[in-house]
C-alpha positions, -999 to +999 in steps of 0.1 A: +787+704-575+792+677-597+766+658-612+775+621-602+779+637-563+742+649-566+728+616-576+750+592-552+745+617-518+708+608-517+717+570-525+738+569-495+717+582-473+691+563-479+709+531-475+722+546-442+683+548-432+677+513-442+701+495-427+691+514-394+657+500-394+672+465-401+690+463-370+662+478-349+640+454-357+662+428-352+674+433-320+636+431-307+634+402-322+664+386-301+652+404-274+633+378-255+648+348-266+682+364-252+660+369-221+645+336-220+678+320-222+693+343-194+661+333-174+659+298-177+683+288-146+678+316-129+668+318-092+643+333-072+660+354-044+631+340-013+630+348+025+625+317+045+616+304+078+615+271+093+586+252+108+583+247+145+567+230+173+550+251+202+519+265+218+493+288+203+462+306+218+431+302+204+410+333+195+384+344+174+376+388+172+338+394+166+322+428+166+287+438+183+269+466+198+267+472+233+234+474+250+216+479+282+210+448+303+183+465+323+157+488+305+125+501+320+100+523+296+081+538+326+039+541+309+011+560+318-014+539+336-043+568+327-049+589+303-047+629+309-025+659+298+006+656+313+013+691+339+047+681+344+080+658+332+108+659+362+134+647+345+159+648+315+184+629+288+209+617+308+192+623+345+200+599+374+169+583+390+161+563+421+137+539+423+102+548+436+109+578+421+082+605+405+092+611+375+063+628+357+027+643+365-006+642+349-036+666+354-057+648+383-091+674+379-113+648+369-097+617+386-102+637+418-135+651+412-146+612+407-126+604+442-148+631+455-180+612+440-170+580+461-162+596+490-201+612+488-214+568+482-195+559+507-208+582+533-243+575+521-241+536+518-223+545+556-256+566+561-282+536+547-263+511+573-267+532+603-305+534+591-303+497+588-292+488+621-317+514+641-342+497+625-330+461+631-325+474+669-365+486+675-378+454+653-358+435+682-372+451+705-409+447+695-401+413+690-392+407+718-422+426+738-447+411+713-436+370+723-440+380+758-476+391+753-481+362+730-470+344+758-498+358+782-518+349+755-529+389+752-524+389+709-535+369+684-509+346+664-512+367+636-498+396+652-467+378+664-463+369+626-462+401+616-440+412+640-413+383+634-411+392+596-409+426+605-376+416+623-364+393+599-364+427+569-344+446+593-319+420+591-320+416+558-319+455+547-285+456+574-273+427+551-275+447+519-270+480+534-232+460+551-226+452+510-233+490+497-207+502+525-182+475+511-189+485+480-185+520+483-154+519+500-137+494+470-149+526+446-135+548+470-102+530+471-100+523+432-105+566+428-076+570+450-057+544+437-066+564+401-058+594+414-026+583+424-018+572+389-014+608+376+022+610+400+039+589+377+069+572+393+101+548+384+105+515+395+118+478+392+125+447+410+147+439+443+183+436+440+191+456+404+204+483+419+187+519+433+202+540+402+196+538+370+201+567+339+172+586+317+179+570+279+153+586+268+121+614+270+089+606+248+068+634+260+068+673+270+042+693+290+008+702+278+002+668+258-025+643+258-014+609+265-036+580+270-029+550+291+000+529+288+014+557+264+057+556+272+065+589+289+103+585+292+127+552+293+152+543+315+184+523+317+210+505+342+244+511+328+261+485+355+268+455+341+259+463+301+258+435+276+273+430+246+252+415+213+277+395+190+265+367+160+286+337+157+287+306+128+280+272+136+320+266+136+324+288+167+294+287+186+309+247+195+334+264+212+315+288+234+306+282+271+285+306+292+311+318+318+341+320+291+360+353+297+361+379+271+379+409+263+362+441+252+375+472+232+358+503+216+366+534+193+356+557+226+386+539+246+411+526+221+436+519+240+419+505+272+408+468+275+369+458+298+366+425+308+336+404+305+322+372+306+296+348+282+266+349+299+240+340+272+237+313+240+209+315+218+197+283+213+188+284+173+205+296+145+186+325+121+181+309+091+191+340+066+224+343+087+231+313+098+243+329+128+233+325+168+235+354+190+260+354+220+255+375+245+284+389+269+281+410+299+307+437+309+311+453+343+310+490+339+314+505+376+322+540+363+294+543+340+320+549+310+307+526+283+271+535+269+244+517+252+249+515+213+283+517+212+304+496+187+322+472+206+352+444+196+350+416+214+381+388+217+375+352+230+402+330+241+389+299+227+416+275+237+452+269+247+468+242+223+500+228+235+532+212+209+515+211+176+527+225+143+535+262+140+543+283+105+549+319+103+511+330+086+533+351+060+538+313+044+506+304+034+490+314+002+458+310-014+449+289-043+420+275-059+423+245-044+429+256-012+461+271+014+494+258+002+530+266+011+560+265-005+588+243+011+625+245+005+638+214-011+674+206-016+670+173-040+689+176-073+722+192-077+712+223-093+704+245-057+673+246-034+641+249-051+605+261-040+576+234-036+541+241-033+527+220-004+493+222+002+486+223+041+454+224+066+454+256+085+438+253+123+442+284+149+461+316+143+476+338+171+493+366+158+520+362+128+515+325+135+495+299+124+488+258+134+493+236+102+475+203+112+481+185+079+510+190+051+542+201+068+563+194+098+601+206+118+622+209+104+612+220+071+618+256+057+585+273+044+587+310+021+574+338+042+584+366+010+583+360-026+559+335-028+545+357-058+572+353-080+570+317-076+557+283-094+563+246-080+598+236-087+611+270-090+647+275-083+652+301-056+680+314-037+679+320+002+680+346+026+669+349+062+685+374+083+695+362+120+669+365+144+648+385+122+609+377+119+581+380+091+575+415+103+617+426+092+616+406+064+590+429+051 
C-alpha cells in the first residue's frame, strides 16, 4: 500500500467519528425545544359531563360489631364443688331452667340441724303452754279459796306470779319456734341454691342460647363465681361510633340497613334504637346503637357488621358526576369547560363545596351550576386554562368513560 493511503485512511475515519458525535449531541439539544414548540398549543384530549339538577339520597356507611341485646351470666349463689354442668356452647335453654349442680352434703346436713331446733323450740312451746295451762288452773282454785278467806294473801301472790312466768316462758318459747322455722327455711332455701337454674324477666322471650361455659365438673367455686353465660339472639344490636357531623342527623327510630361477610349478598333491616348522649373525648365519637330482628337465629354476637343510614332525601339541588372533583390543597375543585377566546375550549379549575354523595354522584352546594360541562377523565393531565379537546360518548356515564 502506498504510503500517503496509510496516513490519510486513519485521518478519515476519525473525522467520520467526529462529526458523528457532533450531530448526536445536537439533536438532544433541539430535542425539547422542538417538543416545547410542538406542545405549546396543544390540547388536552378530556371526557366531559354536564352539571344537572335532581334528587340525591343521603347516606352515610359505618362499620360495628354486632352484639347480644340480652345477656345473662347465670352465678353461683354458694360456694361448693360443682357435681354437674347440664349444658353446652351453643345449647338452647328455657327459662327456669337447671342448668348446673353443686354438691349439697353440707348444705343438707345444716338443713338437717334446723329441722332438729325446730322440733325442739316446737318441743319447749308445748312445755310452755302445759305449764301456762296448770298455773291457770291453780290460779284460778287458789282466788276461790282466797275468796273463802281459807289462805293467806301471800299465797295468792305467789300463785299469780307463778301464772304470770308461764306466760311469759310461752312468749319466748312462741319466738324460738319462729325462729327456728326462719333457720329452717333459710337451709332449704341454701340447699336449693346448689340446683343452679336460668332465668330473666317477663316478656324477653322463653329461649335463649349457651354463649359461653366457665366451669367443668369436680371444681371449687365460691359464691357468685360465673358458671356459664347466656344470650338472646332475637332482636341483636349493632355497636357503631359516629362524629359530631352525623350524629345531628340521627333519630332513634331511623331505619337502617345491615350487611355482613357471613351473608354478603343478603340485606337485615333494623332500626336506631339508642344515642349516647356524650362524645369520648379521645375519639370524639358517640356510640349509636341499632337493633336488628334476627327471627332465624342467623346472625351471631361479634360479627362484623356494615351498617347504611338513609340520612335524608334532598330534592332539585345541584348534581356532578363524583369522577369531577379533585383534590387540592386548598380544597375540592373542578374543572369547567369554557369556550371564551377563539383558540378552542379550555379547562378551568373551579373550586366547589361538596354536600351528599349517592353513588357516582355528588351535591355541589357552592361553585357550579346547569348547564356547565365539568371533566370527569383527565383532570390529571391538566392546569387552569389548559386547552383541551372534547369527547363524551352518547349516553355513556363515568363508569364507560373509564
Amino acid at each position: 500500500m502506498p504510503t500517503v493511503t496509510r496516513w490519510i485512511a486513519p485521518l478519515l475515519v476519525t473525522a467520520a467519528l467526529v462529526g458523528g458525535a457532533w450531530a448526536l449531541v445536537s439533536a438532544r439539544e433541539a430535542a425539547p425545544r422542538t417538543a416545547a414548540a410542538r406542545g405549546a398549543g396543544a390540547s388536552v384530549a378530556v371526557l366531559v359531563a354536564p352539571v344537572e339538577r335532581g334528587a340525591i339520597t343521603q347516606r352515610r356507611l359505618f362499620t360495628g360489631t354486632l352484639v347480644a341485646k340480652r345477656e345473662v351470666v347465670v352465678s353461683a349463689k354458694v360456694s361448693g364443688r360443682v357435681e354437674r354442668v347440664a349444658v353446652e356452647l351453643g345449647d338452647v335453654v328455657r327459662r327456669g331452667q337447671v342448668v348446673a349442680e353443686l354438691d349439697d352434703e353440707e348444705l343438707a346436713q345444716a338443713k338437717a340441724q334446723a329441722q332438729a331446733a325446730a322440733a325442739v323450740a316446737a318441743a319447749r312451746k308445748l312445755a310452755a303452754d302445759n305449764a301456762l295451762e296448770i298455773a291457770a288452773r291453780d290460779l284460778e282454785r287458789v282466788t276461790g279459796l282466797r275468796r273463802r278467806g281459807v289462805i293467806a294473801e301471800e299465797e295468792f301472790d305467789r300463785t299469780r306470779a307463778a301464772k304470770l312466768e308461764a306466760e311469759a316462758a310461752v312468749a319466748v318459747a312462741r319466738s324460738e319456734v319462729a325462729r327456728a322455722k326462719a333457720a329452717l327455711a333459710a337451709a332449704s332455701v341454701r340447699e336449693g341454691y346448689t340446683r343452679v337454674s336460668v332465668d330473666w324477666r317477663d316478656g324477653e322471650g322463653e329461649e335463649r342460647v349457651v354463649a359461653a361455659r366457665h366451669v367443668d365438673e369436680g371444681a371449687l367455686v365460691g359464691a357468685g363465681a360465673p358458671l356459664i353465660t347466656v344470650v338472646g339472639l332475637d332482636p341483636l344490636v349493632a355497636a357503631v361510633h359516629v362524629t359530631e357531623r352525623d350524629y345531628g342527623l340521627l333519630r332513634e327510630g331511623m331505619a337502617v340497613a345491615l350487611r355482613t361477610d357471613a351473608y354478603p349478598e343478603e340485606e337485615f333491616a333494623g332500626t336506631i334504637a339508642r344515642l349516647a348522649p356524650v362524645f369520648a373525648e379521645a375519639s370524639r365519637q358517640a356510640r349509636v346503637e341499632l337493633e336488628v330482628a334476627n327471627p332465624d337465629g342467623r346472625l351471631r354476637p361479634g360479627m362484623f357488621a356494615r351498617v347504611e343510614i338513609t340520612l335524608a332525601r334532598l330534592e332539585d339541588v345541584t348534581l356532578a358526576p363524583r369522577s369531577a372533583i379533585v383534590e387540592r390543597e386548598e380544597g375540592a375543585a373542578v374543572f369547567v369547560i369554557s369556550d371564551e377566546g377563539g383558540d378552542g375550549p379550555r379547562a378551568r379549575l373551579q373550586p366547589v363545596t361538596v354536600g351528599a354523595t349517592e353513588g357516582e354522584r355528588a351535591q355541589i352546594i357552592t361553585g357550579v351550576e346547569p348547564p356547565a360541562r365539568v371533566v370527569t377523565l383527565g383532570q390529571s393531565l391538566l392546569e387552569d386554562g389548559a386547552l383541551v379537546s372534547l369527547s363524551r360518548a352518547p349516553g355513556a356515564g363515568d363508569e364507560e368513560a373509564r
